[in-house]
C-alpha positions in Angstrom: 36.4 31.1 -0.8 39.5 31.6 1.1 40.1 28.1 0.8 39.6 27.8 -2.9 42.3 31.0 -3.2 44.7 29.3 -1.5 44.8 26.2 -3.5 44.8 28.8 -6.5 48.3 30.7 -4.7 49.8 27.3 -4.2 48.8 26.7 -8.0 51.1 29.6 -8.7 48.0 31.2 -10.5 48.6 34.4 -12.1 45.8 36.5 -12.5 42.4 36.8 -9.9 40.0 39.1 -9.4 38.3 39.4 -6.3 35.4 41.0 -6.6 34.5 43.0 -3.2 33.2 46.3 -2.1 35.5 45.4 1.8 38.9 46.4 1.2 40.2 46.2 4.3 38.3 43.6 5.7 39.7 41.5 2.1 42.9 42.8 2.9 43.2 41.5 6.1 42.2 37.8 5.2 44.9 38.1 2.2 47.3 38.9 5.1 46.5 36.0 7.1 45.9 34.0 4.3 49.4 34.6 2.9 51.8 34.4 6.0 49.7 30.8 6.5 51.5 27.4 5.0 53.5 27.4 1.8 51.9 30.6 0.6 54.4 32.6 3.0 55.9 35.8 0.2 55.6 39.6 0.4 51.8 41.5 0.1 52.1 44.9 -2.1 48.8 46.9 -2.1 48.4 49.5 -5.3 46.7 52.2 -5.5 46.2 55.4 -8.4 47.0 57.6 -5.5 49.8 55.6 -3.3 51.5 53.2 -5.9 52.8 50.0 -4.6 53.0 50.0 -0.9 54.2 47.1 1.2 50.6 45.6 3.0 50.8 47.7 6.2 53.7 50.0 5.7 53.7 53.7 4.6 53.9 54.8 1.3 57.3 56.5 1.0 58.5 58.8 -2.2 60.2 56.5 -4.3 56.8 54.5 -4.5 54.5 57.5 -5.9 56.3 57.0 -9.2 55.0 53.8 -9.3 51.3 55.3 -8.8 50.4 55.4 -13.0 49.4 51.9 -14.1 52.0 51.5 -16.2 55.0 52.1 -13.8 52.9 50.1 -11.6 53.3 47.0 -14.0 56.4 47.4 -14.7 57.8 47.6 -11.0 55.7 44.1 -10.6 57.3 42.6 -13.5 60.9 44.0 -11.9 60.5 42.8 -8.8 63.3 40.1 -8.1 61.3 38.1 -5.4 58.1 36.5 -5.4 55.0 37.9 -4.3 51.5 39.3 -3.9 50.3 42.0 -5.8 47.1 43.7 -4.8 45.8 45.9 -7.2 42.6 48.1 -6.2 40.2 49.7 -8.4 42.8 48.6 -11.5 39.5 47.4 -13.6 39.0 51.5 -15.1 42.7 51.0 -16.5 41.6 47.7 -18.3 38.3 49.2 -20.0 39.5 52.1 -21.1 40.8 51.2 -24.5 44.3 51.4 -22.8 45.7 49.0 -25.2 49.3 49.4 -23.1 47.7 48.6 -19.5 46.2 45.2 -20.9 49.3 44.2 -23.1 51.5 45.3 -20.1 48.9 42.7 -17.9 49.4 39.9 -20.4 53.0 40.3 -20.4 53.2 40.1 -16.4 51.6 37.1 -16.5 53.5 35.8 -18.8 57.0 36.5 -16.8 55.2 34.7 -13.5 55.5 31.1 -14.9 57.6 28.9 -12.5 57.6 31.7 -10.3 55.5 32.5 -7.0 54.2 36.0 -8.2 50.3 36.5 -8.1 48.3 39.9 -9.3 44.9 39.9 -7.3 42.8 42.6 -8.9 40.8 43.9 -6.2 36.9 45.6 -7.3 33.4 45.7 -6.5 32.5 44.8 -9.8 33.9 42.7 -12.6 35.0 44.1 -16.2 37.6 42.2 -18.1 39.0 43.1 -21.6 38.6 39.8 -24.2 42.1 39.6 -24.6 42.5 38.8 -20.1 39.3 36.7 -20.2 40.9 33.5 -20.6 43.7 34.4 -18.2 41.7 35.3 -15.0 40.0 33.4 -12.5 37.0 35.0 -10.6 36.4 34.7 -6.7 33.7 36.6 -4.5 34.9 38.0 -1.5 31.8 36.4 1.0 30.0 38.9 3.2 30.5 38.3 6.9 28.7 35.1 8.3 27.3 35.2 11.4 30.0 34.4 13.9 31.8 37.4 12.0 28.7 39.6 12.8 28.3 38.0 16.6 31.9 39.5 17.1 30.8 43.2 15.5 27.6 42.9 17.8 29.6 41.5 21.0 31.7 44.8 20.3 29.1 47.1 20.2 27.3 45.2 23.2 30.8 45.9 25.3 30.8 49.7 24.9 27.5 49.7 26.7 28.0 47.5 30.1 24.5 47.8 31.0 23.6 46.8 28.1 22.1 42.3 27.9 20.4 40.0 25.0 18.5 36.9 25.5 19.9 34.1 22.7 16.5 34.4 21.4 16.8 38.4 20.6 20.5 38.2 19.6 20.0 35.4 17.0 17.1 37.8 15.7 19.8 40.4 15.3 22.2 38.9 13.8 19.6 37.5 11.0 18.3 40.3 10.2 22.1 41.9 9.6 23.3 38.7 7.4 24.0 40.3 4.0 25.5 43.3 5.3 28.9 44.2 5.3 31.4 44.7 8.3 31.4 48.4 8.4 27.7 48.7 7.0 26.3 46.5 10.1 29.2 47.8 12.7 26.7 51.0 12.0 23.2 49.6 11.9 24.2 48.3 15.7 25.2 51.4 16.4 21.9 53.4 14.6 19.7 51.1 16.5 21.4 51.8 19.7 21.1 55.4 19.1 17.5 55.5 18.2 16.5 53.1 21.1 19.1 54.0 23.7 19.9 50.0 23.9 20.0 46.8 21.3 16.8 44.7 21.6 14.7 42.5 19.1 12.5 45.4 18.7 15.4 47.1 16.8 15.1 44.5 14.1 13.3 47.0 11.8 16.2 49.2 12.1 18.5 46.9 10.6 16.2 46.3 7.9 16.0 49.2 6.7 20.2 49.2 6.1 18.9 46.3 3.8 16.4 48.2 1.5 18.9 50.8 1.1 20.7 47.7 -0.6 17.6 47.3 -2.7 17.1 50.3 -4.0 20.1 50.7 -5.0 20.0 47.3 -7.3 17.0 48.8 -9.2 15.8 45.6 -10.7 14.2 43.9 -7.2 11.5 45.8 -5.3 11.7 45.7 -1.3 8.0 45.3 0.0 6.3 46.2 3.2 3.7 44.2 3.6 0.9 45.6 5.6 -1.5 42.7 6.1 -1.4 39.5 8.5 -2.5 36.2 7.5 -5.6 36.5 9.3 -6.2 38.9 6.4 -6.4 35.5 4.5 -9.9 34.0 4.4 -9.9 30.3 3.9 -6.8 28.4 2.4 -6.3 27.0 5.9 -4.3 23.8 4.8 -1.8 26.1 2.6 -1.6 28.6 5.8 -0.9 25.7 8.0 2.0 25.0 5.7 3.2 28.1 6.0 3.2 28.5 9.9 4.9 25.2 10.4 7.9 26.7 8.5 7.6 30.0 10.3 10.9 29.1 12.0 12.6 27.4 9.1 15.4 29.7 9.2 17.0 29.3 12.6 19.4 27.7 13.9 17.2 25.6 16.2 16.2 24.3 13.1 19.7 23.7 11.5 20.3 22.2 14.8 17.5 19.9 14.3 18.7 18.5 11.6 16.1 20.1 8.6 16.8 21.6 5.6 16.2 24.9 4.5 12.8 25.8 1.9 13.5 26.0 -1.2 10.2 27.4 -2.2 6.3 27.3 -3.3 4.3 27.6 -6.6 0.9 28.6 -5.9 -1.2 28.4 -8.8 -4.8 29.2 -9.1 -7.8 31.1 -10.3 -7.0 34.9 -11.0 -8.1 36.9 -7.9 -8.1 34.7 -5.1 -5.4 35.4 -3.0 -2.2 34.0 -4.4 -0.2 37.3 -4.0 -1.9 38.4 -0.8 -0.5 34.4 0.7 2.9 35.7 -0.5 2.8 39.0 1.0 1.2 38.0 4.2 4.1 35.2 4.4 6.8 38.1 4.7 5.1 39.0 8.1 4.4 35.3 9.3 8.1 34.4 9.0 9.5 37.8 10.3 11.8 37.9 6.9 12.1 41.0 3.9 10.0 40.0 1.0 11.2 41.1 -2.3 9.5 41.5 -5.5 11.4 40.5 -8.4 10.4 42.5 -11.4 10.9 40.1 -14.9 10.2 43.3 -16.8 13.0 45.4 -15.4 15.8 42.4 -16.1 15.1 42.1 -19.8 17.2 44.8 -21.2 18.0 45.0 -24.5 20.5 47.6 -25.1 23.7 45.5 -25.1 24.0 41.7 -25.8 24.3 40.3 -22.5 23.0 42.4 -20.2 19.7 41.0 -19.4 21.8 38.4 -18.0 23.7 40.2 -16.0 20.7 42.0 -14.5 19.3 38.8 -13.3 22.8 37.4 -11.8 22.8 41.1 -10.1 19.0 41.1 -8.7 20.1 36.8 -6.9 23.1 38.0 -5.8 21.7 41.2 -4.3 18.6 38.8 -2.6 21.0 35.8 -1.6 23.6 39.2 0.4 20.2 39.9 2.4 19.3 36.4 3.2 17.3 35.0 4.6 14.7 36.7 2.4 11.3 35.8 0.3 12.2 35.9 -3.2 8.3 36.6 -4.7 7.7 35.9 -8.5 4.0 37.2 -9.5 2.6 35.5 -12.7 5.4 33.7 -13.2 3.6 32.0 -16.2 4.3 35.5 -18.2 7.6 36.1 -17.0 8.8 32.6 -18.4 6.6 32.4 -21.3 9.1 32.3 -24.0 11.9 30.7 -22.4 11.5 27.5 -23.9 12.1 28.7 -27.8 13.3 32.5 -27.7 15.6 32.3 -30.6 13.5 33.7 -33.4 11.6 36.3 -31.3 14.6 37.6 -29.0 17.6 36.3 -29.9 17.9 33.5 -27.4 17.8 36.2 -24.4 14.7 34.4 -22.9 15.6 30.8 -23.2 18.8 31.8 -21.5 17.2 33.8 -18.8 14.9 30.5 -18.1 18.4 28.4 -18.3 20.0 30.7 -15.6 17.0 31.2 -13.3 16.9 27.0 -13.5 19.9 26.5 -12.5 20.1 29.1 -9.9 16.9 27.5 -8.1 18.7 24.0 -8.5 22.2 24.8 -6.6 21.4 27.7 -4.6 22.4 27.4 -1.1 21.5 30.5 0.3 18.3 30.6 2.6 16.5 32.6 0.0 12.6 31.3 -0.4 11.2 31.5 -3.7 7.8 32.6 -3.7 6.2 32.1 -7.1 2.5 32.6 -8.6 0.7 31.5 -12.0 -2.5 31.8 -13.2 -2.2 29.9 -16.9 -0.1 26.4 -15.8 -0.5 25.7 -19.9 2.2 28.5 -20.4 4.8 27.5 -17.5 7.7 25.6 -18.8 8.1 21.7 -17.5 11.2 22.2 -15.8 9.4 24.5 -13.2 7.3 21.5 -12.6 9.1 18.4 -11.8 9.4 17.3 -8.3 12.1 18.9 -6.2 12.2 22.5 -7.9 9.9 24.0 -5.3 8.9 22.0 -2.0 5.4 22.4 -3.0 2.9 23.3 -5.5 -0.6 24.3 -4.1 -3.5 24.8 -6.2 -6.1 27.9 -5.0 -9.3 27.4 -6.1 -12.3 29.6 -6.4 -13.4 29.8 -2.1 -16.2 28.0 -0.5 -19.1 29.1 0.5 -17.4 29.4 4.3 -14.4 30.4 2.8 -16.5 33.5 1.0 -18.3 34.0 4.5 -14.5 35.0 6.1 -13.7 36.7 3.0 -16.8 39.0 3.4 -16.4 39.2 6.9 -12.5 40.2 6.5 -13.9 43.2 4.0 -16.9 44.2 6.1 -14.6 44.6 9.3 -12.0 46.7 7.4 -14.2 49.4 6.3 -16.8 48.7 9.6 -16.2 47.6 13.0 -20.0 46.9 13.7 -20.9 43.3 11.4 -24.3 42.5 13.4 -26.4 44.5 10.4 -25.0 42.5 7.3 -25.6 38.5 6.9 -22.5 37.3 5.9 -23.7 33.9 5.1 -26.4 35.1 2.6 -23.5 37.5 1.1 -21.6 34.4 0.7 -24.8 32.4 -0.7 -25.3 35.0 -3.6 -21.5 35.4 -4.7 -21.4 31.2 -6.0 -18.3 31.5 -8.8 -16.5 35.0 -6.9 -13.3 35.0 -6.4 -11.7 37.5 -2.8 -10.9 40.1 -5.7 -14.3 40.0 -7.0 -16.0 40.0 -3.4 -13.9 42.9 -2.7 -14.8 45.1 -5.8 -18.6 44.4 -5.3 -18.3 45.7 -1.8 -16.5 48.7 -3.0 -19.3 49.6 -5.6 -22.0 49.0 -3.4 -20.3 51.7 -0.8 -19.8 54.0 -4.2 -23.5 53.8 -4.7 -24.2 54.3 -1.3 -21.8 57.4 -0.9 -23.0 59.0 -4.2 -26.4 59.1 -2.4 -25.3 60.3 0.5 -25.8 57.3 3.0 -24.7 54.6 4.5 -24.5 51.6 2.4 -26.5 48.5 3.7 -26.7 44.4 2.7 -29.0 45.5 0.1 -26.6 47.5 -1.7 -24.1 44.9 -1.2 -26.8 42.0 -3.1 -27.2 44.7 -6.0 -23.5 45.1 -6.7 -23.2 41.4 -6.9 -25.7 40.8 -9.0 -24.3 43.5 -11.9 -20.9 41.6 -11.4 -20.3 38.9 -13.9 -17.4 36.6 -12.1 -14.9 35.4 -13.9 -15.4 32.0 -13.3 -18.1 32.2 -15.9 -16.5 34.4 -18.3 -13.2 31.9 -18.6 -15.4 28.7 -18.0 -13.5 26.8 -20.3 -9.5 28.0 -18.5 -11.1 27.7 -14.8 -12.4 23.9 -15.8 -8.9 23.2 -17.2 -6.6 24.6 -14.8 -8.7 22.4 -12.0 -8.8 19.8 -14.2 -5.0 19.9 -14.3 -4.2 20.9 -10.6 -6.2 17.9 -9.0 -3.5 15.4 -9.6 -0.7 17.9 -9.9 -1.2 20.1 -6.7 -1.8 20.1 -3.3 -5.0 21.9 -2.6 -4.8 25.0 -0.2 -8.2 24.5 0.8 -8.6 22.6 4.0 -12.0 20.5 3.1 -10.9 19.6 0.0 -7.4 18.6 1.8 -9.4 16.6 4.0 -11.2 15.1 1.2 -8.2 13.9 -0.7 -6.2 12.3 2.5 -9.6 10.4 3.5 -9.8 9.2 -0.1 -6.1 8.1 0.3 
């Protein structure tokens, strides 16, 4: 970015907006940025309450009167020398229906030709009046990378001389502050070190939580805790084997190794058989925050344009806290309609689909898109082409010794002791069952059981399966199609059928 503003200084650009919630941190690299190469001129601040104020000098009384907008301009516009003109906050004074402030805007810019005068409007968000829309050029202000956060963790490390990290646990630290600002992870460090008297790994989760404050306060993405392992998995060992092979995919040992980062997974599958569970678990496995992206909460139709903006919000928000899991359930419903939209919506979906596209495409941010579908019929074909996700793994209905674990996994949640249920006969009796289903027939057999006052046994277990009828035979006709589709298509995530397929290659 900084190298991008000053080719646009140089330029003799007029009008930028940085957007930014760091002032002074923004401020600073302005400074350097200035006094560097050809760009050498004066750096004014502005301000509602100071006016312009030379960049580290104090305000005096001949500048107040420059504090109203308007006075402010004016004085720019006056100014004999060249220079840079940092206005903060000045966006409220543009979209205000202040038809003097923006005239008085397009007027300065049109006094700087041929002259080294720049107005940087300084904001953490971006509104622009039609009339300055073709006049202004738009920069992000980048959060701190890590060397910048290094040096804010170094400093706090230095106040406490007793106080050591291993590479291993500092690395682990600093990842799990990427996203954060200056002054927002300058006080996590120090909140961890309150809480646990010294900065170690283990104070990871501290720092976290700074990051779902982050969340929350977006409103369209959903910060999840998972609270299962992927031993809470049964079967889909090839697609778990994927998984814990990437488990360190983020570090730097891997940069230094020379791999590139995930871009993400599709799993599609039967309804019910662990395709969100896989995404949840994966959160844990790879030590990263996993957040939900909610399609329903981005359309918005009250304004023309602002579904789109709460989509560009919700990636920017998850690429700040990267490295994250970006997880997409059903995405088959989410991007129905984005291939033809026009008649039903406008165009809104199709250009939702259009943005999401191209955001997976260039994205450069070590942000993992977790996605799931049940109906492959209803996902556009863009999705599907070869380099939009690393992989696309098919889940099928388990095994019979993928339904043994399953049961096994359920039984040992709810009782420690297994040796009075036969798992394998369970598994035997439950042909067509997806995890979901196995799961509900073991809650209604310990429904029965409790209504009656006892314990429930393998009995009760064999009755609730048989007054279940499974999906799989309900949706013959969907199940046979979407297997029909994925066994060509999709990698299986079932080991003995991944077996199968390599032997046959």
């Amino acid at each position: 970015m900084q190298e991008e503003l000053s080719i646009l200084l140089q330029a003799q650009y007029p009008l930028i907006y940085l957007m930014t919630y760091e002032e002074d941190r923004s401020e600073r690299a302005l400074a350097k940025l200035i006094k560097s190469g050809s760009n050498t001129r004066p750096m004014y601040t502005w301000t509602v309450t100071q006016g312009v104020v030379p960049y580290g000098q104090a305000q005096t009384s001949a500048q107040r009167s420059t504090a109203p907008p308007e006075m402010a301009l004016q004085w720019i516009m006056g100014d004999k020398e060249s220079g840079v003109y940092v206005l903060k906050d000045f966006h409220h004074y543009l979209t205000s229906n202040s038809a003097s402030v923006t005239r008085l805007v397009r007027d300065a810019i049109a006094s700087f030709k041929e002259t080294k005068k720049t107005i940087i409007l300084m904001s953490p968000v971006f509104e622009m009046p039609p009339e300055l829309e073709k006049e202004v050029v738009v920069l992000d202000f980048p959060l701190p990378s890590v060397g910048e956060l290094d040096q804010v963790l170094s400093t706090q490390i230095g106040r406490h001389r007793s106080q050591s990290l291993s590479p291993a646990s500092r690395e682990k630290l600093l990842k799990a502050a990427l996203g954060l600002t200056h002054d927002e992870a300058e006080k996590v460090y120090r909140k961890a070190y309150v809480t646990a008297g010294k900065l170690t790994e283990s104070e990871v989760e501290v720092v976290l939580t700074e990051k779902k404050q982050l969340i929350r306060r977006n409103g369209i993405l959903e910060f999840m805790e998972p609270d299962e392992t992927i031993d809470s998995v049964g079967g889909l060992e090839e697609l778990k084997r994927w998984l814990t092979q990437r488990s360190n995919a983020f570090s730097v040992r891997a940069r230094e190794y020379g791999l590139p980062q995930p871009k993400g997974m599709l799993i599609l599958g039967v309804p019910g058989c662990g395709k969100s569970l896989i995404a949840k678990t994966t959160s844990r496995l790879w030590g990263l925050p996993l957040l939900r992206l909610d399609m329903g909460r981005v359309y918005d139709g009250s304004t023309v344009g602002r579904s789109e903006k709460n989509l560009r919000d919700a990636l920017k928000t998850a690429e700040s806290i990267s490295p994250a899991i970006l997880f997409i359930d059903e995405m088959d419903k989410a991007f129905a309609g984005g291939a033809g939209s026009a008649d039903s919506d406008g165009g809104t979906s199709s250009r939702i689909f259009g943005s999401f596209l191209t955001w997976m495409q260039e994205k450069t941010s070590s942000v993992f898109v977790m996605a799931t579908a049940n109906r492959v019929e209803r996902l556009p074909g863009e999705f599907l082409r070869k380099g939009r996700f690393d992989e696309i793994f098919f889940v099928d209905l388990p095994t019979v010794e993928e339904r043994t674990d399953i049961f096994n996994i359920h039984l040992r949640k709810r009782r420690p002791e297994l040796s009075r249920f036969d798992s394998d006969q369970l598994a035997k009796m439950a042909d067509g069952f997806s995890g979901a289903e196995i799961e509900q027939a073991l809650i209604a057999a310990m429904y029965d059981a409790f209504s009656q006052d006892r314990e429930f046994t393998q009995l009760d277990i064999i009755a609730a399966l048989k007054s279940t009828m499974p999906l799989s035979k309900t949706m013959t006709e969907q199940v046979t199609a979407l297997r029909d589709w994925a066994r060509q298509r999709a990698r299986p995530a079932a080991a003995s059928l991944a077996d199968y397929i390599r032997q046959e290659w």
